[in-house]
PDB file of N, CA, C and O in Angstrom:
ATOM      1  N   UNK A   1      66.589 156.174  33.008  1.00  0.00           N
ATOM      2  CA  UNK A   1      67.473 156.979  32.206  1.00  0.00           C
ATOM      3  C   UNK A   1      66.618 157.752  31.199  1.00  0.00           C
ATOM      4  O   UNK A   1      66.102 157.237  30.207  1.00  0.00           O
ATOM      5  N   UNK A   2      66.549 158.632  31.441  1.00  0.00           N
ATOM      6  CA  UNK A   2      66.241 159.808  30.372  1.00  0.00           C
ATOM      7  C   UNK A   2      66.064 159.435  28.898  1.00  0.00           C
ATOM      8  O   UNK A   2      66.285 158.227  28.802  1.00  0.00           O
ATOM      9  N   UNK A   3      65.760 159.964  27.718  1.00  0.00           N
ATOM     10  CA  UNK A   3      65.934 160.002  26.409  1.00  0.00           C
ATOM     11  C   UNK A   3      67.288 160.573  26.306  1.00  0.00           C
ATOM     12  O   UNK A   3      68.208 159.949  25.776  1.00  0.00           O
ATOM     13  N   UNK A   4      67.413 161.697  26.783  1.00  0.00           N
ATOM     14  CA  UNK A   4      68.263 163.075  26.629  1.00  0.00           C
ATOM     15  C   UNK A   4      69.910 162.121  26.975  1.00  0.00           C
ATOM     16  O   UNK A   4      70.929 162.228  26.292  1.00  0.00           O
ATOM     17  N   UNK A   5      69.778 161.447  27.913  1.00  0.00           N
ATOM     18  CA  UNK A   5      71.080 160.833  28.467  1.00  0.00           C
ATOM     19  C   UNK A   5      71.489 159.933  28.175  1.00  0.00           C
ATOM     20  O   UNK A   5      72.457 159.448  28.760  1.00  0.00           O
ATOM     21  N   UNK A   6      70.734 159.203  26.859  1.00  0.00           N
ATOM     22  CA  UNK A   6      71.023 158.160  26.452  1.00  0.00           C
ATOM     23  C   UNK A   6      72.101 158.154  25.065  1.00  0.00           C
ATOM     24  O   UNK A   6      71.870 158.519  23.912  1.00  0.00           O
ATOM     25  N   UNK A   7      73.216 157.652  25.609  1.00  0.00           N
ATOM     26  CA  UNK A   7      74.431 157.653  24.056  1.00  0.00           C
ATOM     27  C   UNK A   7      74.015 156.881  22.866  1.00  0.00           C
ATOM     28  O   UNK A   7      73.562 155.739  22.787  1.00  0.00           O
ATOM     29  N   UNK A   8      74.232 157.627  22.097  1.00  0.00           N
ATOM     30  CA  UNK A   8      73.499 157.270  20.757  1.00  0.00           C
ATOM     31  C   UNK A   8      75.134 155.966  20.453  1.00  0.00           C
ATOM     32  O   UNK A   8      76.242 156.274  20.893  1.00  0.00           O
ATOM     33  N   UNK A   9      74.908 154.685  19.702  1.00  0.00           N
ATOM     34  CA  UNK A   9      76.078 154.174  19.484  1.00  0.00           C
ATOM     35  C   UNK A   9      75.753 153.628  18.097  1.00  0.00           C
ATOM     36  O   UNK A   9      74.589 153.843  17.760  1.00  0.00           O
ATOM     37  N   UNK A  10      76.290 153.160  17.468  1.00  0.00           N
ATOM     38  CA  UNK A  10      76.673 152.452  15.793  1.00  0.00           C
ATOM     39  C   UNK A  10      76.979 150.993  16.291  1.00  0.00           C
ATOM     40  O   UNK A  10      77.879 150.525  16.988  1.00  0.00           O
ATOM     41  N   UNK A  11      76.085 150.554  15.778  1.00  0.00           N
ATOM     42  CA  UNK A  11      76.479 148.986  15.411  1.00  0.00           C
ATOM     43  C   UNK A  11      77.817 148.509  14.587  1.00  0.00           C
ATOM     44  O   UNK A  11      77.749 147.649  13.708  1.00  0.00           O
ATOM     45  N   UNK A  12      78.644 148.949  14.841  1.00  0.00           N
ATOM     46  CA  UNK A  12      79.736 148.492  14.171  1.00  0.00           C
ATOM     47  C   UNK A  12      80.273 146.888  14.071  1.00  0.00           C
ATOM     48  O   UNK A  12      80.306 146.187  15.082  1.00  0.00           O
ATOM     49  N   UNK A  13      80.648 146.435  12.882  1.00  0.00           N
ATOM     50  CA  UNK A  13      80.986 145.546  12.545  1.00  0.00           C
ATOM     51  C   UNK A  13      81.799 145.192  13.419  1.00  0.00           C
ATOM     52  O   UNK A  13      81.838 145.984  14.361  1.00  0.00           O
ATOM     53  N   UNK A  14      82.557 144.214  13.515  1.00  0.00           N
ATOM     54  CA  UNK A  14      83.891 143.616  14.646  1.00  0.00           C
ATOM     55  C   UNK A  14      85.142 143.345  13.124  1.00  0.00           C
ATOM     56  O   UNK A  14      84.892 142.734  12.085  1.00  0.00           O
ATOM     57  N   UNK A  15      85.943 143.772  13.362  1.00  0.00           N
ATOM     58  CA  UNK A  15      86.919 143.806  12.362  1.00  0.00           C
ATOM     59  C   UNK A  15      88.270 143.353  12.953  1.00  0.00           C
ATOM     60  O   UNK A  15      88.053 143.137  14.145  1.00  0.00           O
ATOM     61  N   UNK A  16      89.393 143.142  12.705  1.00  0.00           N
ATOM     62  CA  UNK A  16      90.579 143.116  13.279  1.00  0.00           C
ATOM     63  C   UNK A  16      91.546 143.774  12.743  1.00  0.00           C
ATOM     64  O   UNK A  16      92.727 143.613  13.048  1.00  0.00           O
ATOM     65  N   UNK A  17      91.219 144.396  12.084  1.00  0.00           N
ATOM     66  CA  UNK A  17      92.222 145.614  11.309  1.00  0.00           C
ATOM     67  C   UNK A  17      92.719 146.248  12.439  1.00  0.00           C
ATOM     68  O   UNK A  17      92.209 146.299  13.558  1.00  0.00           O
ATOM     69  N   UNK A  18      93.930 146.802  11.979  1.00  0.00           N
ATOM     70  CA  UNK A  18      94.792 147.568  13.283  1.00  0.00           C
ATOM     71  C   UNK A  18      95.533 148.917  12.549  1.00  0.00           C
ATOM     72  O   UNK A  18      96.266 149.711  13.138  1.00  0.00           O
ATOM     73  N   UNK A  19      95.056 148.983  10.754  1.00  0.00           N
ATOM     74  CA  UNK A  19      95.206 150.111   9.976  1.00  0.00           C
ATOM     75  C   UNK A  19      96.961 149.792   9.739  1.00  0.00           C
ATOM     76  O   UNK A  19      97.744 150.731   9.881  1.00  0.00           O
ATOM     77  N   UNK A  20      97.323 148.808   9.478  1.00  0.00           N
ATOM     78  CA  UNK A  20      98.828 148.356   8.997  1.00  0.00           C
ATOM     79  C   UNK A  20      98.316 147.905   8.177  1.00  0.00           C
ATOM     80  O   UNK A  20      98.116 146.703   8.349  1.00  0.00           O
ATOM     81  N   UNK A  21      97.590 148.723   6.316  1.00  0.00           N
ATOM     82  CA  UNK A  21      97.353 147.857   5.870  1.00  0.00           C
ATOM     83  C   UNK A  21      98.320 147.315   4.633  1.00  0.00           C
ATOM     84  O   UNK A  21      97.717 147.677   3.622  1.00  0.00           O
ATOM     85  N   UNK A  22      98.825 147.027   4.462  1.00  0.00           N
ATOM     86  CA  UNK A  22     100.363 146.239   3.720  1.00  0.00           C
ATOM     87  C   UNK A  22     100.079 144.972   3.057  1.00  0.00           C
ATOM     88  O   UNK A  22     100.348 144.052   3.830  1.00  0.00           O
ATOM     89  N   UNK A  23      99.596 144.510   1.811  1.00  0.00           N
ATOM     90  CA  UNK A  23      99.468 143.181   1.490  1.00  0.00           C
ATOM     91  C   UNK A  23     101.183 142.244   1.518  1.00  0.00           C
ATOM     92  O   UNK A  23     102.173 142.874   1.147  1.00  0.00           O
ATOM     93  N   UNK A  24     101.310 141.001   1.908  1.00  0.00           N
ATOM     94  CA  UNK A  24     102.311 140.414   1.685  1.00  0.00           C
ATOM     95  C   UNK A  24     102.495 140.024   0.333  1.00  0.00           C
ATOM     96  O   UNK A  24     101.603 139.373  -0.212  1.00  0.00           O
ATOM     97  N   UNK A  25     103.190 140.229  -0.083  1.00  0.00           N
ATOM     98  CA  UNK A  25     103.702 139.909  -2.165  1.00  0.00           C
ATOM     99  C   UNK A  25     103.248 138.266  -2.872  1.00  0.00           C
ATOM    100  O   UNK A  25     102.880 138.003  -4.016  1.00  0.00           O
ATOM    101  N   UNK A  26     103.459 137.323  -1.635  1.00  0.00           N
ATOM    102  CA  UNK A  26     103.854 136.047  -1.903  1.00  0.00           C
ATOM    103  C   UNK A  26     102.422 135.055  -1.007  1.00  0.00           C
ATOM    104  O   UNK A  26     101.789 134.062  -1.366  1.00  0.00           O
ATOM    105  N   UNK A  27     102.357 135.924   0.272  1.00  0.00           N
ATOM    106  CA  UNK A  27     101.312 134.840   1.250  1.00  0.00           C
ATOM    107  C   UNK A  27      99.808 135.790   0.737  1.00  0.00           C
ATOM    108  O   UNK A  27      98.700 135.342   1.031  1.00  0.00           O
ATOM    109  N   UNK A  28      99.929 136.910   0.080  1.00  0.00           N
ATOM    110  CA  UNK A  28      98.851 137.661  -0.619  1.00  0.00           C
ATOM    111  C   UNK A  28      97.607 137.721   0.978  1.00  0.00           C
ATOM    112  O   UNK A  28      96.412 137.438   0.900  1.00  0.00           O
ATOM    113  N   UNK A  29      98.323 138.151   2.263  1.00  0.00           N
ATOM    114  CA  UNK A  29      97.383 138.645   3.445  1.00  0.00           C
ATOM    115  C   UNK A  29      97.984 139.658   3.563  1.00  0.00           C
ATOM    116  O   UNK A  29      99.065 139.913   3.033  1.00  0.00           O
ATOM    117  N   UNK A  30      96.962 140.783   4.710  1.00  0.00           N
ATOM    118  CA  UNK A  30      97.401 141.577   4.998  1.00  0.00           C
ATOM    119  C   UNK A  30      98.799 141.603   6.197  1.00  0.00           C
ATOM    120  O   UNK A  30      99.237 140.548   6.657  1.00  0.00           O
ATOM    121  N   UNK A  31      99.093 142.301   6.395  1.00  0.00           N
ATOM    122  CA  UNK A  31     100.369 142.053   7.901  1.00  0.00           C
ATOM    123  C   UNK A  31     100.264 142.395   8.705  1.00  0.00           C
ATOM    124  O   UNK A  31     100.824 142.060   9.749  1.00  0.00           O
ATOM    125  N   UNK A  32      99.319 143.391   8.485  1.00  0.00           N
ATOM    126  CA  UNK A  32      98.064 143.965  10.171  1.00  0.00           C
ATOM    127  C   UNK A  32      97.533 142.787  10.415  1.00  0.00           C
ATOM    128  O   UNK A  32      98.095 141.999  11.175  1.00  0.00           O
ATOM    129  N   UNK A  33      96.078 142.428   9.648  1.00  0.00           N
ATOM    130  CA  UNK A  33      95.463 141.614  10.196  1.00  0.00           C
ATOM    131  C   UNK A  33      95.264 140.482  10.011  1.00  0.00           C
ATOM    132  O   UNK A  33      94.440 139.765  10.578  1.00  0.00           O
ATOM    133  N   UNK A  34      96.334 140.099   8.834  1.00  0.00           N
ATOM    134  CA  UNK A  34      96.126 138.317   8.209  1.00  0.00           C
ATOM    135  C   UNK A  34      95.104 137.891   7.866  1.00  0.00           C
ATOM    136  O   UNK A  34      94.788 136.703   7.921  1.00  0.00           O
ATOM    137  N   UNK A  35      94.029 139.324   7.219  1.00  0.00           N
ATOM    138  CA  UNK A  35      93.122 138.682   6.085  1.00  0.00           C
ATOM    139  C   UNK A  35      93.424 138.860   4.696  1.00  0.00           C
ATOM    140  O   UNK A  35      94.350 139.634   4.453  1.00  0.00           O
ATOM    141  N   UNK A  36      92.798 138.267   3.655  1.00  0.00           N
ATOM    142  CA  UNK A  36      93.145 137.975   2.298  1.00  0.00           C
ATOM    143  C   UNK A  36      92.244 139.226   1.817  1.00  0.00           C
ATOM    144  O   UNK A  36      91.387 139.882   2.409  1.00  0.00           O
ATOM    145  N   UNK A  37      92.950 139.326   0.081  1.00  0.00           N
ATOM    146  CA  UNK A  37      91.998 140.550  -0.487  1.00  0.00           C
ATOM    147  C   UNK A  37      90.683 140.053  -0.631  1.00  0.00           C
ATOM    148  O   UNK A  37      89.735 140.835  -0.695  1.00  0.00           O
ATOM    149  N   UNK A  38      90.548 138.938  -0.683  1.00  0.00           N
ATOM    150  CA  UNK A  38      89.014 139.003  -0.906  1.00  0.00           C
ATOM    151  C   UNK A  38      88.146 139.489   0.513  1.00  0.00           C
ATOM    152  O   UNK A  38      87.271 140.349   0.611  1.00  0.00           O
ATOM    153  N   UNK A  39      88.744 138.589   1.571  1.00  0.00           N
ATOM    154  CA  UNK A  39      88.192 138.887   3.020  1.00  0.00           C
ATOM    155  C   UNK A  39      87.836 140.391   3.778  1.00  0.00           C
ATOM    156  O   UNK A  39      87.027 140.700   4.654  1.00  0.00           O
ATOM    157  N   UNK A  40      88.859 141.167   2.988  1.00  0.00           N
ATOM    158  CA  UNK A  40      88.827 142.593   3.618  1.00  0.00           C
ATOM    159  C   UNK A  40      87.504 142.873   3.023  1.00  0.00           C
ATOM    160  O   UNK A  40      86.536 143.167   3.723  1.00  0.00           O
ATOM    161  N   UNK A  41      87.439 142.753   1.300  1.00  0.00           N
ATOM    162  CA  UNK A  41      86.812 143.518   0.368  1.00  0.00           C
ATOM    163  C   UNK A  41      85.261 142.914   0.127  1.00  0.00           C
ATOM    164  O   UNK A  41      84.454 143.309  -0.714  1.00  0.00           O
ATOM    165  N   UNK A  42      85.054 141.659   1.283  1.00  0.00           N
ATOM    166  CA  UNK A  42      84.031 141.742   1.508  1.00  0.00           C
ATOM    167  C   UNK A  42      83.506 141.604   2.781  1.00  0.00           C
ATOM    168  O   UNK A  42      82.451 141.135   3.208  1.00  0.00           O
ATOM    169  N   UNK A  43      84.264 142.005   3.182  1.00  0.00           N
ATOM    170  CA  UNK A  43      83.877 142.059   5.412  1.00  0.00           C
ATOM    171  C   UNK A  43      82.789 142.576   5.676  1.00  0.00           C
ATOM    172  O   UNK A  43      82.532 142.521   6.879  1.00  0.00           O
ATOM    173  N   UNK A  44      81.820 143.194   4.888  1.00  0.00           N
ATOM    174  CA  UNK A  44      80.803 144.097   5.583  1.00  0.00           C
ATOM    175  C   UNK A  44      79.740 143.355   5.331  1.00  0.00           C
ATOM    176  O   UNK A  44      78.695 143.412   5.979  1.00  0.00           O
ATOM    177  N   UNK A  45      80.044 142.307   3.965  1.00  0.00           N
ATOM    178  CA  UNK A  45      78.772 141.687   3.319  1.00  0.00           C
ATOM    179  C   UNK A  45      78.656 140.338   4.649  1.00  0.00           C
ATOM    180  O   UNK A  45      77.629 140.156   5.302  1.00  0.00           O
ATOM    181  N   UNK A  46      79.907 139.542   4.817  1.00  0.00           N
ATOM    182  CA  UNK A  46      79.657 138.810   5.892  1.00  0.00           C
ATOM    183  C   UNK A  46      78.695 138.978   7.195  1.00  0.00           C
ATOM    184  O   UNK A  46      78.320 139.948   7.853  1.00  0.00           O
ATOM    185  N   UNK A  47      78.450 137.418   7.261  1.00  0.00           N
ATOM    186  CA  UNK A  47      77.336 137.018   8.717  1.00  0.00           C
ATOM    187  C   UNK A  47      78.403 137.364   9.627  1.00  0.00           C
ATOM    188  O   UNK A  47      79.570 137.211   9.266  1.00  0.00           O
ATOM    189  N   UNK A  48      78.097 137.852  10.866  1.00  0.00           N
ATOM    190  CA  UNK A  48      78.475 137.608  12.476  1.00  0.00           C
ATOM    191  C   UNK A  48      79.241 136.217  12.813  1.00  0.00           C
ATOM    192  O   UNK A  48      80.255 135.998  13.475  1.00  0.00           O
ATOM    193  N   UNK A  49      78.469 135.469  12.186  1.00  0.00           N
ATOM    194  CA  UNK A  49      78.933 133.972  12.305  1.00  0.00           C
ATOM    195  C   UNK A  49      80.580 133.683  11.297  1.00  0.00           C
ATOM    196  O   UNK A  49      81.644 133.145  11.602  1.00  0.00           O
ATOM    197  N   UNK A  50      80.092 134.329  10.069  1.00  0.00           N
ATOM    198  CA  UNK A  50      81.550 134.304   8.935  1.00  0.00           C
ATOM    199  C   UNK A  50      82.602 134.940   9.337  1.00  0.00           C
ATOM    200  O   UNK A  50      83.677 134.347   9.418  1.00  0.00           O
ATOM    201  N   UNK A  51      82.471 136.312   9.671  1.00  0.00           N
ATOM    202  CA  UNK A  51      83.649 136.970  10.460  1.00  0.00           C
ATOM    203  C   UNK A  51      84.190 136.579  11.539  1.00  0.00           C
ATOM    204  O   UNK A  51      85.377 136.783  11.793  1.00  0.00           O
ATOM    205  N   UNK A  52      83.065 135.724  12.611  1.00  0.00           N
ATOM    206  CA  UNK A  52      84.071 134.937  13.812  1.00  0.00           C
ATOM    207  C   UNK A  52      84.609 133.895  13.155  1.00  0.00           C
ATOM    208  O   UNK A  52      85.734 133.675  13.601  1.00  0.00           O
ATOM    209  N   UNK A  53      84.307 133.158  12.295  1.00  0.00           N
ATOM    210  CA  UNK A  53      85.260 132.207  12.020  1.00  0.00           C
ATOM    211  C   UNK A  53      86.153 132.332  11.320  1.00  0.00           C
ATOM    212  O   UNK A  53      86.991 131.436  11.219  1.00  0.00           O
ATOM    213  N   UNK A  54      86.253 133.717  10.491  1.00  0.00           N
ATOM    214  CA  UNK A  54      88.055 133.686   9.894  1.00  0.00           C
ATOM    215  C   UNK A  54      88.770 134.572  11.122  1.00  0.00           C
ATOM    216  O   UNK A  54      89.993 134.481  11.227  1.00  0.00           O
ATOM    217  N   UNK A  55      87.890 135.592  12.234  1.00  0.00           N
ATOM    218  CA  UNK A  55      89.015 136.132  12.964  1.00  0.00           C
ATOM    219  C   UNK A  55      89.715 134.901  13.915  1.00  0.00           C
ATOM    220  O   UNK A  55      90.821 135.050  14.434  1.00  0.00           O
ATOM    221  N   UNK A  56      88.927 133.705  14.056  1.00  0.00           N
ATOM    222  CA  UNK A  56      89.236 132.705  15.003  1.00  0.00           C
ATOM    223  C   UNK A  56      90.722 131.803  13.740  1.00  0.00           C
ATOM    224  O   UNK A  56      91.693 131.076  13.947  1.00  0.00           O
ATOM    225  N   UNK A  57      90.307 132.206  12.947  1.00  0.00           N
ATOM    226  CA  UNK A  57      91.725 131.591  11.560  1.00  0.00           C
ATOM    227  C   UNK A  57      92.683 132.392  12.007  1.00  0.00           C
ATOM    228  O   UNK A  57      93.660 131.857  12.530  1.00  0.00           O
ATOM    229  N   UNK A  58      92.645 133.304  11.942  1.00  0.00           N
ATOM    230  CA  UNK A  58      93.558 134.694  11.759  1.00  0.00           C
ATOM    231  C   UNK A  58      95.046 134.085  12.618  1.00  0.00           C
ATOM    232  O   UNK A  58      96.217 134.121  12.242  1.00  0.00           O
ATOM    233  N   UNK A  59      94.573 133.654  13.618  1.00  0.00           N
ATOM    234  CA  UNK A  59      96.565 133.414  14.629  1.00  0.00           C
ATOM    235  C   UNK A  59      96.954 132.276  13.984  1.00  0.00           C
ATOM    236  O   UNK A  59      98.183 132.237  14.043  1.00  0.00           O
ATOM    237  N   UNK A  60      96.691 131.699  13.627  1.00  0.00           N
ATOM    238  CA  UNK A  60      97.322 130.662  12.797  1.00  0.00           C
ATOM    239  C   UNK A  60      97.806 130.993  11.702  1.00  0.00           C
ATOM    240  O   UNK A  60      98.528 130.130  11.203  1.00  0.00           O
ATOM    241  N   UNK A  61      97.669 132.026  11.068  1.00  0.00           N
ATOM    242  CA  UNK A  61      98.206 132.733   9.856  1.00  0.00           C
ATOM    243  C   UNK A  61      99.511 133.475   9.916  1.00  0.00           C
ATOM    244  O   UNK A  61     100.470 133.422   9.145  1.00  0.00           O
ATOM    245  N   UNK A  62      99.328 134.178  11.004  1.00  0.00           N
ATOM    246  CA  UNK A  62     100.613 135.062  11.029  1.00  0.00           C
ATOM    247  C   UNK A  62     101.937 134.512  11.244  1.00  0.00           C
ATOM    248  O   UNK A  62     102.833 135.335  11.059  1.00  0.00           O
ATOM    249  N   UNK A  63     102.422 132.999  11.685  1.00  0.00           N
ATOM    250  CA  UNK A  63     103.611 132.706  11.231  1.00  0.00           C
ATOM    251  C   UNK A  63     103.844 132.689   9.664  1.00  0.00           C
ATOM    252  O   UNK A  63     104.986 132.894   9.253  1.00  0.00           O
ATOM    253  N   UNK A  64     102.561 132.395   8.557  1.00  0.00           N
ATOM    254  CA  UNK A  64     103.458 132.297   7.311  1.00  0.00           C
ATOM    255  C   UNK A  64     103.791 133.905   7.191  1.00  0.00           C
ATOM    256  O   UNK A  64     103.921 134.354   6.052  1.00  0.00           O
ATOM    257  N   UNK A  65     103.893 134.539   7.994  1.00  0.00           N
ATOM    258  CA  UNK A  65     104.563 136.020   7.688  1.00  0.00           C
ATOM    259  C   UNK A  65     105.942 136.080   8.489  1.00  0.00           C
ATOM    260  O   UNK A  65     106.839 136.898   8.284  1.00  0.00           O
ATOM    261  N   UNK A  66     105.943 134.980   9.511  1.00  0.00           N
ATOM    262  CA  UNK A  66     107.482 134.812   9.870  1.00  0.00           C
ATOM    263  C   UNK A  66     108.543 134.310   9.591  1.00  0.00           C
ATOM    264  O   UNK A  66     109.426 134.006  10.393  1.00  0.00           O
ATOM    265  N   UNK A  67     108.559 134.155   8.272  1.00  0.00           N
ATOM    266  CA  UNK A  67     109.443 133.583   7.728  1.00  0.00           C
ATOM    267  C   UNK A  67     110.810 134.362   7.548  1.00  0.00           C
ATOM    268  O   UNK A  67     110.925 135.564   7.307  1.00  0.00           O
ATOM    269  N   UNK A  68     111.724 133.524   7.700  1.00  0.00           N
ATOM    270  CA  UNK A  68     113.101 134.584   7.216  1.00  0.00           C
ATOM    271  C   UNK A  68     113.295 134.385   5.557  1.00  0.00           C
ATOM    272  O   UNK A  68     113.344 133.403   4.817  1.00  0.00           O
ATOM    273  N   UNK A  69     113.391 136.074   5.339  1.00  0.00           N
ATOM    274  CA  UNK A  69     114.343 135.218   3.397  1.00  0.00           C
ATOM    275  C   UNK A  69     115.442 135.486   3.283  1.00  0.00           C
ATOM    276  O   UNK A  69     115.872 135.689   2.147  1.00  0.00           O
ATOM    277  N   UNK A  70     116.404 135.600   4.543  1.00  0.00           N
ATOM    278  CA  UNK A  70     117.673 134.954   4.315  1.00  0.00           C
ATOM    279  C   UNK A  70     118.745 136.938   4.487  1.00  0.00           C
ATOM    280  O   UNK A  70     119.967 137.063   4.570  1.00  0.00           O
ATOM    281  N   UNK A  71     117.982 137.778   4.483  1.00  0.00           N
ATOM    282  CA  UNK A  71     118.688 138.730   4.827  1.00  0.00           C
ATOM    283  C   UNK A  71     119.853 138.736   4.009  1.00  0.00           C
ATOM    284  O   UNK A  71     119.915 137.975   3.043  1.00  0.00           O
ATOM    285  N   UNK A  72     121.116 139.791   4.390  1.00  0.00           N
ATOM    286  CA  UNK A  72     121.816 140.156   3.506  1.00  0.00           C
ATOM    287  C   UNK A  72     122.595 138.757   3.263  1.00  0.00           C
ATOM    288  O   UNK A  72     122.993 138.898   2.107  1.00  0.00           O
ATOM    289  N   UNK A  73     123.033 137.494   3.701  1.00  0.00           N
ATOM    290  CA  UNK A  73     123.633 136.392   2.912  1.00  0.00           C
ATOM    291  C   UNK A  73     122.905 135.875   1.873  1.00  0.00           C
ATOM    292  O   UNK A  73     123.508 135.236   1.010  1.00  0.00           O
ATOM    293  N   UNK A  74     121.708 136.033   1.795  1.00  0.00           N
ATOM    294  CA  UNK A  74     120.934 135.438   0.380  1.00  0.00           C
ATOM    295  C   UNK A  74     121.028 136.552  -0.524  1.00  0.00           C
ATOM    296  O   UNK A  74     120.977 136.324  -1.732  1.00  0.00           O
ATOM    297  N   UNK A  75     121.169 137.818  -0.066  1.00  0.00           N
ATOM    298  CA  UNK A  75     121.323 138.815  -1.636  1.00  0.00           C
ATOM    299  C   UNK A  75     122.933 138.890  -1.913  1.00  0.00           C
ATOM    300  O   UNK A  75     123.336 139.535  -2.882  1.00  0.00           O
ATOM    301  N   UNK A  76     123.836 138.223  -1.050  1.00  0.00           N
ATOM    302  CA  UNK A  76     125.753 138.050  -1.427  1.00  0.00           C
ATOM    303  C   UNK A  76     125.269 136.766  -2.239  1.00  0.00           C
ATOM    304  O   UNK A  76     126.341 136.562  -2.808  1.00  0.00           O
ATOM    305  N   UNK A  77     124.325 135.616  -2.770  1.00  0.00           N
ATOM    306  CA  UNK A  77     125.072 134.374  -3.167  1.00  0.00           C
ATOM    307  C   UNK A  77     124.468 134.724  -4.582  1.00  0.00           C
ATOM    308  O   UNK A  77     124.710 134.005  -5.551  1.00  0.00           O
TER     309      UNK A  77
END
């Protein structure tokens, strides 16, 4: 392969952001990706090794975002 034909690429980080970024009020994660403010705001400083182990956290998180709060009978009582 050539010089000329070779695609230049970026080492990009591995992230799980999906750009829904929305903090929850109460579980204080995001609702895209079910990381915390600190986690986002330091994702770049993290090892390879640190970021697989909170994206491997991450599905276990997103039920505390399934919670019901009760819809319109909890804002009638």
């Amino acid at each position: 392969m050539s010089e000329k034909s070779r695609v230049w690429k970026r080492n990009e980080i591995d992230s799980p952001c999906i750009q829904i970024c929305v903090i929850h009020p109460t579980e204080r994660i995001c609702t895209g990706c079910y990381r915390s403010i600190d986690e986002i705001g330091a994702w770049s400083k993290f090892s390879d090794d640190e970021r697989a182990e909170i994206m491997a956290e991450l599905p276990d998180r997103a039920p505390r975002l399934k919670k019901r709060r009760g819809g319109r009978a909890a804002r009638l009582k």
